[in-house]
Z-matrix of the N, CA and C atoms (Angstrom, degrees):
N
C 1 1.451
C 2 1.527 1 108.09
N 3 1.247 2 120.15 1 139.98
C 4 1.590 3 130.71 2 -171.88
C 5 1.576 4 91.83 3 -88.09
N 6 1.831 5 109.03 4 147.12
C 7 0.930 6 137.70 5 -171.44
C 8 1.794 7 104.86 6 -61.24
N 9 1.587 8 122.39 7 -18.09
C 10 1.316 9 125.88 8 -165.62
C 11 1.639 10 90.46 9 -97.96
N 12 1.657 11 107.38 10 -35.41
C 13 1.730 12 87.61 11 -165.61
C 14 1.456 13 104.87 12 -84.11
N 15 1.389 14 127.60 13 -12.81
C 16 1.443 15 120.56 14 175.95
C 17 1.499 16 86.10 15 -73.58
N 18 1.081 17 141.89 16 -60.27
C 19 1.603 18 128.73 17 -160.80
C 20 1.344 19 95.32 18 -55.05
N 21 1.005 20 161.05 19 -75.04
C 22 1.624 21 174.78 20 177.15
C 23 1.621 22 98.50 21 -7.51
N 24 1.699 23 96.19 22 -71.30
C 25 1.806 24 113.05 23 175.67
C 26 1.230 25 86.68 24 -30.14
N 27 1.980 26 143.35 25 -81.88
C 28 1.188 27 122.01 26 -117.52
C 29 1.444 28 108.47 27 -97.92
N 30 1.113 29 111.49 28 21.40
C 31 1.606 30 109.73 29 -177.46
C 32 2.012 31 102.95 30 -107.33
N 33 1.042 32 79.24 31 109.78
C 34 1.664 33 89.83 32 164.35
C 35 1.743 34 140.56 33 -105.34
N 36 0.880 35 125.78 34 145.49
C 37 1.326 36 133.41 35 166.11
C 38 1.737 37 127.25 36 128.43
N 39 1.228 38 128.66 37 -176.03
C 40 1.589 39 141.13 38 -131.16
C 41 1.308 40 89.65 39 -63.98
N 42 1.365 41 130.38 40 -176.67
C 43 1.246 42 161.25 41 115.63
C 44 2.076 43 124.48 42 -95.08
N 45 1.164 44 103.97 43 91.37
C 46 1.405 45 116.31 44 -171.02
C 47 1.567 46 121.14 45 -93.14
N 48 1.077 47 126.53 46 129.08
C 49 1.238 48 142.62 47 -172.83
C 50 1.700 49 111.62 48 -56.24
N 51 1.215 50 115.69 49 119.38
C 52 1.655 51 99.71 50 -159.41
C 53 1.991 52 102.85 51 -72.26
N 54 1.785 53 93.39 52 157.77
C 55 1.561 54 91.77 53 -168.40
C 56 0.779 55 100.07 54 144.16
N 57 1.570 56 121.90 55 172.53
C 58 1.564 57 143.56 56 168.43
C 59 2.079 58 109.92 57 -27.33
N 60 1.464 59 113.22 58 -39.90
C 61 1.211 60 113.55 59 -171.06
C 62 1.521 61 118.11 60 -83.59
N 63 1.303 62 91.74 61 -32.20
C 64 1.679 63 96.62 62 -176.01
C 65 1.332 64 106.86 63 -62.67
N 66 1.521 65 104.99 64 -55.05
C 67 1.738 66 116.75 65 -177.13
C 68 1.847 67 102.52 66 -52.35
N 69 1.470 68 118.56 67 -25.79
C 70 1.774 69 111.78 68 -173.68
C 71 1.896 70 98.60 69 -76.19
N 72 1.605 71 103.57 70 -45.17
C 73 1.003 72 107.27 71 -174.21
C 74 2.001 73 118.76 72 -62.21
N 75 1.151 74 95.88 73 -47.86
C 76 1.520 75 107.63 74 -179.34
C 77 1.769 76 111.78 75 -40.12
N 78 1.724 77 97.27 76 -44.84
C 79 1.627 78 111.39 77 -158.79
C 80 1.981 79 102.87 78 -83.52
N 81 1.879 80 100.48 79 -24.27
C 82 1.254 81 98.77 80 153.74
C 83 1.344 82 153.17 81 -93.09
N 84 1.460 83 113.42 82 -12.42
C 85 1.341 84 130.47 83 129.60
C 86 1.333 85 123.74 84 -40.11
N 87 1.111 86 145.04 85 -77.68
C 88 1.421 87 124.39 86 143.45
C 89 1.644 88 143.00 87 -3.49
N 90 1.401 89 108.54 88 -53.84
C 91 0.868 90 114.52 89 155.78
C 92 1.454 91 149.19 90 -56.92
N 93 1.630 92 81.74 91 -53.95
C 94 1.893 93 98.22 92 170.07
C 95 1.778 94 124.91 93 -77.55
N 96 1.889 95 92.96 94 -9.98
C 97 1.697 96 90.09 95 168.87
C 98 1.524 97 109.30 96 -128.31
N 99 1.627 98 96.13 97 64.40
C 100 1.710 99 90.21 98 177.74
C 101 1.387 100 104.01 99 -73.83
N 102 1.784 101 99.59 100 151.30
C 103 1.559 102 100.53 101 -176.43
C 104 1.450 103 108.49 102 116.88
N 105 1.586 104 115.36 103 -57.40
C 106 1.500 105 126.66 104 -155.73
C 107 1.656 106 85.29 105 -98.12
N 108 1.586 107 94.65 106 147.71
C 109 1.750 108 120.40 107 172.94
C 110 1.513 109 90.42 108 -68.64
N 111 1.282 110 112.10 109 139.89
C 112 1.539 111 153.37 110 171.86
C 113 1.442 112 122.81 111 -111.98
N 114 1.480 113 120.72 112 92.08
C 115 1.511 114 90.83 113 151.21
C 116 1.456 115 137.87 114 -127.70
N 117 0.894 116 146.62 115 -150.61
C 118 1.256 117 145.44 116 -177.30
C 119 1.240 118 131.11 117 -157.77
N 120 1.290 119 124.57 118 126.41
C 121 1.995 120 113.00 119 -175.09
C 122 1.808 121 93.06 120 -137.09
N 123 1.479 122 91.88 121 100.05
C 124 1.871 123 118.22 122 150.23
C 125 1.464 124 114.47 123 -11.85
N 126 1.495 125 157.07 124 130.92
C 127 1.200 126 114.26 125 125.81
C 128 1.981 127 95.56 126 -122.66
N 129 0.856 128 100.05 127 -168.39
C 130 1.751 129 102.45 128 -179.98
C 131 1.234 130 112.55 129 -71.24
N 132 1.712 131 135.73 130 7.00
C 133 0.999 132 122.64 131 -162.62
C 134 1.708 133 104.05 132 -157.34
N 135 1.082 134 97.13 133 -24.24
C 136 1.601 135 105.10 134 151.22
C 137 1.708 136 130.51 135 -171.76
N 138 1.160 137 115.95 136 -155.56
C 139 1.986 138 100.82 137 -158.04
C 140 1.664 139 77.38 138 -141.99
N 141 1.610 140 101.73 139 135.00
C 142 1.256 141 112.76 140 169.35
C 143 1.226 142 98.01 141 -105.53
N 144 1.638 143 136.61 142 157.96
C 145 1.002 144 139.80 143 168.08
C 146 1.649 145 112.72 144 -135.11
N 147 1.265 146 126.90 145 141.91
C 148 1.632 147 136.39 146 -176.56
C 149 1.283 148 109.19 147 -125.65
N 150 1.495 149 109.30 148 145.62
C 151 1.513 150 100.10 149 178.44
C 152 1.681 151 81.88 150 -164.19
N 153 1.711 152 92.37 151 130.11
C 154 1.441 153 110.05 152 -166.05
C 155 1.652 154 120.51 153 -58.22
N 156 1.519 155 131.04 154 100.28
C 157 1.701 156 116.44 155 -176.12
C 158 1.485 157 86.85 156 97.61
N 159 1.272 158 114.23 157 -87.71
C 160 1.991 159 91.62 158 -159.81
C 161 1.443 160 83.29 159 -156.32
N 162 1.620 161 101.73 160 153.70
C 163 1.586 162 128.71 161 -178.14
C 164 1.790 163 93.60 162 -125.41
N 165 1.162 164 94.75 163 124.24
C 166 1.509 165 114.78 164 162.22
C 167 1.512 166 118.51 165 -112.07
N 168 1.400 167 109.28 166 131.37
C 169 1.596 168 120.27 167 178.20
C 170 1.037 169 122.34 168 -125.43
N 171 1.038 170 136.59 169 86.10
C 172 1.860 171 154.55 170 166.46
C 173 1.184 172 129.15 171 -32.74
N 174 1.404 173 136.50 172 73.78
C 175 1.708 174 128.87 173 -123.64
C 176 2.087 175 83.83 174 -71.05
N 177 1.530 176 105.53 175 -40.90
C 178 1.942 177 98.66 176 163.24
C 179 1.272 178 114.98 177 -34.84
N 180 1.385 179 136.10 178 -43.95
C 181 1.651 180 126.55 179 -173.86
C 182 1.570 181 93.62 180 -66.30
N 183 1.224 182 100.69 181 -59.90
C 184 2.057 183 100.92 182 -155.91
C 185 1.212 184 83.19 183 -40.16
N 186 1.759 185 122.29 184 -68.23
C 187 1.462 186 119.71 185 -134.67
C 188 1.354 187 98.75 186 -55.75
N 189 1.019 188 132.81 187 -42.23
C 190 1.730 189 143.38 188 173.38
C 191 1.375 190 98.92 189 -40.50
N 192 1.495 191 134.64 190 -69.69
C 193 1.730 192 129.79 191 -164.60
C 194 1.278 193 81.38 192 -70.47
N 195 1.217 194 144.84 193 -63.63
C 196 1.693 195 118.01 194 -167.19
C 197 1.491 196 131.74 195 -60.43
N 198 1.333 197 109.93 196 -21.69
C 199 1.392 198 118.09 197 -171.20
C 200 1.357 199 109.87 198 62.44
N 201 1.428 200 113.00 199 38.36
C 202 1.984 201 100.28 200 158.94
C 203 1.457 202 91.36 201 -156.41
N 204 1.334 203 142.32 202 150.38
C 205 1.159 204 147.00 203 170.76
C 206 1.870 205 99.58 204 -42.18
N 207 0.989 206 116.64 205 171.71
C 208 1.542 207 126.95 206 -178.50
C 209 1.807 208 101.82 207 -159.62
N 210 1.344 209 129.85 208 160.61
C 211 1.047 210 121.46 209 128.37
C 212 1.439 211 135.80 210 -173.87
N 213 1.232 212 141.06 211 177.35
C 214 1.789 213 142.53 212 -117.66
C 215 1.444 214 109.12 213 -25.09
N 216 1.920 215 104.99 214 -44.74
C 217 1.110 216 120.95 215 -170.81
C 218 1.942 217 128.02 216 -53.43
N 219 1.920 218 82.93 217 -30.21
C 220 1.341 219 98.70 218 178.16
C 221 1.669 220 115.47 219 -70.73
N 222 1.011 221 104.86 220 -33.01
C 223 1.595 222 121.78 221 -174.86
C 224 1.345 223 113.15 222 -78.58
N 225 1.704 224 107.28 223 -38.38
C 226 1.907 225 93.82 224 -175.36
C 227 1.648 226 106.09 225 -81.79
N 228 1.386 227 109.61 226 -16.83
C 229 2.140 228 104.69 227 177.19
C 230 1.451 229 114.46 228 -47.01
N 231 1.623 230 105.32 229 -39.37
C 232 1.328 231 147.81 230 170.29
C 233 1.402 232 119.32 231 -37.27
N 234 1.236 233 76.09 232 -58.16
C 235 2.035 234 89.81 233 -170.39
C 236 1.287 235 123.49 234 -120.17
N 237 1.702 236 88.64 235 100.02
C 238 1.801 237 101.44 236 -171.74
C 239 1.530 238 118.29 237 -76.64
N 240 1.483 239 113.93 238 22.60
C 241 1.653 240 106.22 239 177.21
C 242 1.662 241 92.11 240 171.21
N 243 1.227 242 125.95 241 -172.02
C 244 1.108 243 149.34 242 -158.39
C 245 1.787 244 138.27 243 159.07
N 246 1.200 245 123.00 244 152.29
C 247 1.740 246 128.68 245 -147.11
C 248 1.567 247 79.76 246 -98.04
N 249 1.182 248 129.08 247 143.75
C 250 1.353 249 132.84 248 127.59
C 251 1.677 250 92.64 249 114.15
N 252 1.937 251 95.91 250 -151.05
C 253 1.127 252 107.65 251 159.94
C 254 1.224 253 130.80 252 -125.24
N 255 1.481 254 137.61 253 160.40
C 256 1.168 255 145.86 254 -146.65
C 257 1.530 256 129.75 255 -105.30
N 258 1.196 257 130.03 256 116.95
C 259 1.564 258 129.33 257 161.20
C 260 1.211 259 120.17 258 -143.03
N 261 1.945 260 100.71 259 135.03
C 262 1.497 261 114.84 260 -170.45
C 263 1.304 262 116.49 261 -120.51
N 264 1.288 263 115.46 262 131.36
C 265 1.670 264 106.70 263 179.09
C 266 1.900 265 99.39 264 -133.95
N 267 1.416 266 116.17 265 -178.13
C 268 1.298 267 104.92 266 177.38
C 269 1.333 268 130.75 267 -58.46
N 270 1.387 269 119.62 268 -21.59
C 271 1.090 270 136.60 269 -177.84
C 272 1.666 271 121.58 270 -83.89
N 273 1.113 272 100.40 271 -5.25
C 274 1.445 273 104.03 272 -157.17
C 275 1.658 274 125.09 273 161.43
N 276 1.594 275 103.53 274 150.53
C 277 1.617 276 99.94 275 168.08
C 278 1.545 277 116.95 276 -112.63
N 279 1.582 278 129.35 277 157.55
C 280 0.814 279 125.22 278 -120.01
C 281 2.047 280 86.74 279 -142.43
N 282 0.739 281 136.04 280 73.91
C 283 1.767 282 129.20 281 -169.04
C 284 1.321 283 98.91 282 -83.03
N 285 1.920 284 130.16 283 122.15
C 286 1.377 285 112.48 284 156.06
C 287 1.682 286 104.99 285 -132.49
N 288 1.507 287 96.37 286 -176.07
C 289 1.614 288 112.78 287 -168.91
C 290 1.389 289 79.76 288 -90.41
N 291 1.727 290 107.53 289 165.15
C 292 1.822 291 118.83 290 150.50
C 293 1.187 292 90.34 291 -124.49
N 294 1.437 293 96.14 292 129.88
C 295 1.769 294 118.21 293 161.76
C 296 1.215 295 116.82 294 -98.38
């Protein structure tokens, strides 16, 4: 395995529909993984986001950058794909690497 695709493997998290949600989601991703490398690639139609090993999303943070409660349901209409692997509970979704 090349040194770029193991780096690739360890970056996890959503693919969000660009808009009002991505920007709630983006600012809560951030939030909920202070500490962990972040990145992000723009396109006109939606916002990928990476976050090194595992991205956690707090449907409480979003609802906070949005200012109205939200929840899972609101986020997966949202999110047409995603890095890694997946876990959802009421509280939140859960993106990790397998090593």
């Amino acid at each position: 395995m090349s040194d770029k695709q193991e780096r690739d493997d360890r970056f996890v998290g959503p693919v969000i529909k660009a808009g009002e949600m991505a920007e709630a989601v983006l600012e809560a991703v951030q939030e909920d993984n202070e500490g962990r490398q972040i990145l992000t690639e723009e396109h006109a139609s939606y916002v990928r986001i990476w976050v090194m090993d595992e991205c956690i999303l707090n449907m409480d943070t979003v609802s906070r950058m949005l200012g109205r409660p939200i929840s899972i349901g609101d986020i997966e209409v949202n999110m047409p794909g995603f890095s890694g692997f997946i876990q959802t509970s009421q509280s939140g979704i859960r993106f990790y690497a397998k090593h």
